[in-house]
Each structure stands twice: as C-alpha cells, then as structure tokens.
C-alpha angles and dihedrals in degrees: 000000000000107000081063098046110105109259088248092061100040081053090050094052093044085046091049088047095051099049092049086050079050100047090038095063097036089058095044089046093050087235082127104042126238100272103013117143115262088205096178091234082058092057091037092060101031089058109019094243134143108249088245087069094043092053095049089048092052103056094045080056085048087061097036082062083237092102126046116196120190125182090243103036100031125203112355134152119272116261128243114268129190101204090027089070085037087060086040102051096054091044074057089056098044093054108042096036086059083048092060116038089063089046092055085054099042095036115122134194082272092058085042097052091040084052099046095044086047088059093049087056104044086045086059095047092054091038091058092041093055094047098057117088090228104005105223122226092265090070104030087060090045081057097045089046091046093046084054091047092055104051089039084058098053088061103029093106087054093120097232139089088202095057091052091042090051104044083052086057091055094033082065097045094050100037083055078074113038097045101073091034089067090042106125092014139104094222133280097316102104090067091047100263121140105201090177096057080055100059081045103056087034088057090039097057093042093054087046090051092227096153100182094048091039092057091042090056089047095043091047088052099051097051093039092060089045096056095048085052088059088049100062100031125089097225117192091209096072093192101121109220115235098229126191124203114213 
C-alpha cells in the first residue's frame, strides 16, 4: 500500500508518472519527431529525470505503440504509417460509434447538460484561438482539452469503463498524427471544412437521440479528418487509402 512504501519509492513512481505525462504530450504534439532516437541522456536532460523513471516510462509508451525499441537502435519514437493511422482511425470508429450508440440509450438530463456545456466550452476555446493573430501554446492546449472533453462527452453515458479506456487509447493514436499536422494552421477552413458545423450537428443528433445519424456524423468526422491529414503528410508508404465517409 502506499502509505507504507518508503518515500524514495512513492517519489520514483510519481517521477516515473510525470515524465510519461511529459513524453506523452511531446510525442502527440510532434515536439519529438516520428523515429527520433529516445537516447535516455537525451530524456535526462530534456526533463530533468533519473534514467529508472524514464525507463519505466519507455516501455509503458512501447505498449502504448507510441514508442519502438529494437536490440541494436534502441527506444525511439514510432514512425508515421500510412496504413498504420488508417487502421487506427476506423478502430477509433468502431469504438467510439458502439460508445455511443448506447450512450445515447443510456444518456440523462445529467450526460445532456455535461455534453451541451462541453460544447460551449470547446466553441469559446476555438473561438479564442481563432481570434488571436499567432495563438500562443496556452490556448492551443485549452482547445485541445476542450476537443477531448467533448467527444468524451458524447460517449460518457456509454455504460463501460472498457469503451471510454479504449477510445482514449485510439484518441491518442490517432491525435499523434493530427496534431503536427495542424501545426501552423487555424484548423481545417482553408480547405473548406467547417469543423464547427461538425461539433454542432454532432451535439445536435445525440440530443436528438438519433443513434444511426449520430454514428454516420462521427464516423464522417473522423475519416474526414484522416484523410486531410494524408493530404498534407509525406508519407513514406505511398500506398493512398480508399476512405469511405459514412
């Protein structure tokens, strides 16, 4: 039990904890690169951790399919695939489409109100975002949290604590992707999406409890984002993916 751990150990978990938190975004966010080299001097120094927490940390990425290790080369970030974002993108639907469909069964006026507030929120952080001449990293992350909060609460009355774990999972395989490629952009407008219209008509269906349109829009969303993201992406594996939008 914790309270009987030595302190030395309760600091090295919480070290180990906070570096993987640390990795995690700086590989979703593209701040390390796809295939760079995780030399562990390079982590110590980058974060200011022992080499036992950023081990630890390491090999919970490995399983997470963030992180690669090979005998010879050692940790290094997983590369880009094409047809490896492609398989994670409709695990994502899958997921999340199940997930919602019996949230939007089992959903109350307390899963309304959290879903409606959510998108508030997340309007006022894009909103802010898209008001700043060069928004700075404070608000890029609030919009981030704020896009995660609302598609977690469009599946939050789901009924299981495997659904939402999972969707989190695939949230993070396919965000490792998106994310650089929005870096330097405003979003998806100047290629005529309107992400916002999205959210709305998303919102919209699940209040309505229209499952099947619901899960079409998510699904559609998903995908469309997917296959911007191919666009704009040199993929080494040349092999185009023959989406279908719901």
């Amino acid at each position: 039990m914790p309270y009987d751990a030595p302190d030395g150990e309760v600091e090295e978990i919480t070290l180990a904890e906070q570096v993987y938190r640390s990795l995690r975004r700086d590989l979703i966010s593209g701040d390390i690169e796809p295939g760079q080299s995780l030399r562990l001097e390079f982590l110590k120094q980058r974060y200011g951790i022992s080499f036992s927490p950023i081990r630890e940390a390491l090999n919970r990425l490995q399983s997470e399919r963030m992180v690669v290790s090979t005998a010879s080369r050692g940790f290094r970030v997983a590369p880009f695939s094409r047809e490896e974002m492609w398989d994670a993108a409709e695990t994502r639907i899958l997921i999340d489409c199940e997930a919602m469909r019996r949230s939007l069964k089992n959903g109350d006026d307390v899963w309304e109100t959290r879903l409606v507030a959510a998108y508030h929120a997340l309007n006022l952080a894009a909103r802010r975002v898209h008001d700043m001449p060069a928004p700075d990293d404070e608000a890029s992350e609030m919009l981030e949290q704020r896009h995660l909060e609302f598609h977690r609460a469009l599946i939050a009355a789901c009924g299981s604590r495997w659904l939402m774990e999972l969707s989190v999972q695939m949230y993070t395989q396919t965000e490792r992707y998106r994310r650089p490629t929005l870096r330097g952009r405003s979003g998806w407008g100047d290629v005529g999406r309107d992400v916002g219209r999205e959210h709305q008509d998303l919102m919209d269906a699940a209040l309505a409890r229209d499952s099947k349109r619901a899960v079409a829009l998510l699904a559609q969303h998903y995908r469309k984002t997917v296959a911007l993201i191919e666009r704009f992406t040199p993929f080494k594996d040349v092999a185009s993916h023959d989406s279908q939008e719901a």
